[in-house]
N, C-alpha and C positions, 0 to 999 in steps of 0.2 A: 639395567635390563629394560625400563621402564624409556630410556633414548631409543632402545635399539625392535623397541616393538613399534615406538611412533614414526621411524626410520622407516619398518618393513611395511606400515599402514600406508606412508606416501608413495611408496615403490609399488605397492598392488595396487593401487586409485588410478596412479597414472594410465594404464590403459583401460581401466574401466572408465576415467572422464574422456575418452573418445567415443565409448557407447554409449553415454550416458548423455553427452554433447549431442548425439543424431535424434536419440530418442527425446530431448528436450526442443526439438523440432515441431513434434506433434504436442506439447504442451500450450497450451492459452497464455494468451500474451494480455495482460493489463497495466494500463498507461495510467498516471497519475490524473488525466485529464477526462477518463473514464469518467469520473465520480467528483468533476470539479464543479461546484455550487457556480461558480463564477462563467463558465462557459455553457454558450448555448445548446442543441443540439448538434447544429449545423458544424458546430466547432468541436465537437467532438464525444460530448456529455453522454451516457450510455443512462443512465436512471434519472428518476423523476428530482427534482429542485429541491423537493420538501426532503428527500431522505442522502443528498449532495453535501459535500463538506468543501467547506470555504480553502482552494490554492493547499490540496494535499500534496505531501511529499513521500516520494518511492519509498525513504525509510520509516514513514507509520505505515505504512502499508506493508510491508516488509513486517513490522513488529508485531501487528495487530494478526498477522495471517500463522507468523511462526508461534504465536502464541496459542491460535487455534489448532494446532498441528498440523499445517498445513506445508508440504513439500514442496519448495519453492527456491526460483534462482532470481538474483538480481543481473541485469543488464545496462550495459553503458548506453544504452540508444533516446535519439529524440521520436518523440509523436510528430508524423508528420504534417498533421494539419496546425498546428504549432508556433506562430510565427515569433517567438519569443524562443530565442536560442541561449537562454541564460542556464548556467552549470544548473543550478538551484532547482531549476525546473527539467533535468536530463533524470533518464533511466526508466525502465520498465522492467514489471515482474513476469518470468514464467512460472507457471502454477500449471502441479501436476493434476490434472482431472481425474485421468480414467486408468482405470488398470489395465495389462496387456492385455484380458481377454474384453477389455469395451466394455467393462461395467465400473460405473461412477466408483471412486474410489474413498470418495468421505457421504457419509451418509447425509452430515448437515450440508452441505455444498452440493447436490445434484446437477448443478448448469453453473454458469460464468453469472449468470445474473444472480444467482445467492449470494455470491462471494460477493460484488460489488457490493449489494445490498446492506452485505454484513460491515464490509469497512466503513461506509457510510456512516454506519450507526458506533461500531466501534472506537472509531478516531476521534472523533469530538468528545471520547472518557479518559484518552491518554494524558497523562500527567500534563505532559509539553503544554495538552491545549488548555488543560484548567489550568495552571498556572498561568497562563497566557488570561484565559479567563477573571481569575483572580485581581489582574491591573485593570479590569474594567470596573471592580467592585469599589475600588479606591477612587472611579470616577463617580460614582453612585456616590459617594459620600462629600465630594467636590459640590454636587450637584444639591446636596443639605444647607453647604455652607451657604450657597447663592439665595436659598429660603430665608437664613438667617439674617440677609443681608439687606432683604425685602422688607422687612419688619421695621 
């Protein structure tokens, strides 16, 4: 029973993802490059350096966002001020803002610049980057042994 309800679930979606396709038209579109510590303004950077995160990827972003419960589609597309066409760096998020009658739909999110904001600050706590973190801490202690070597 439990097939044939996930069955009838695909079969009613399908024409609602054609509505739901036009209506993700008027959703806000954020590029990895929005929020990249590494790009200028000029190149694309939407927030300040100090609250930017170092070459983010579509999926922390994607994680960081559905974890806040945020309504969101991922997309195959490049930013087109971009000059770097590598996979690694492909995809953008649509994020649902507003509700049909135009009023903000999450309370903490009122504008596009909260949400940048928040990933900003979000992404640099995901496991991926502290363990990433983590092999810098092994160079700190590299850096002991060179004292000891001074002596």
């Amino acid at each position: 029973m439990a097939a044939h309800g996930e069955g009838h679930t695909q079969s009613s979606n399908r024409p609602n993802l054609t509505i739901e396709t036009a209506k993700k038209e008027k959703w806000i579109c954020i590029y990895p490059a929005y929020i990249n510590s590494r790009k200028s303004a000029a190149e694309g950077r939407r927030i300040a350096k100090t609250n930017a995160v170092e070459n983010p990827t579509v999926h922390e972003m994607k994680d960081v966002l559905l974890a806040s419960g945020v309504l969101l589609g991922v997309e195959n597309k490049m930013y087109p001020r971009d000059p770097n066409r590598d996979v690694v760096y492909r995809g953008r998020l649509r994020v649902k803002m507003l509700k049909d009658d135009g009023t903000p739909l999450y309370e903490k999110f009122p504008n596009k610049k909260s949400i940048l904001l928040h990933l900003g600050e979000m992404i640099p706590k995901l496991k991926t980057r502290t363990q990433k973190q983590g092999g810098s801490d092994s160079g700190g202690q590299g850096q002991g042994k060179k004292k000891k070597k001074k002596r």
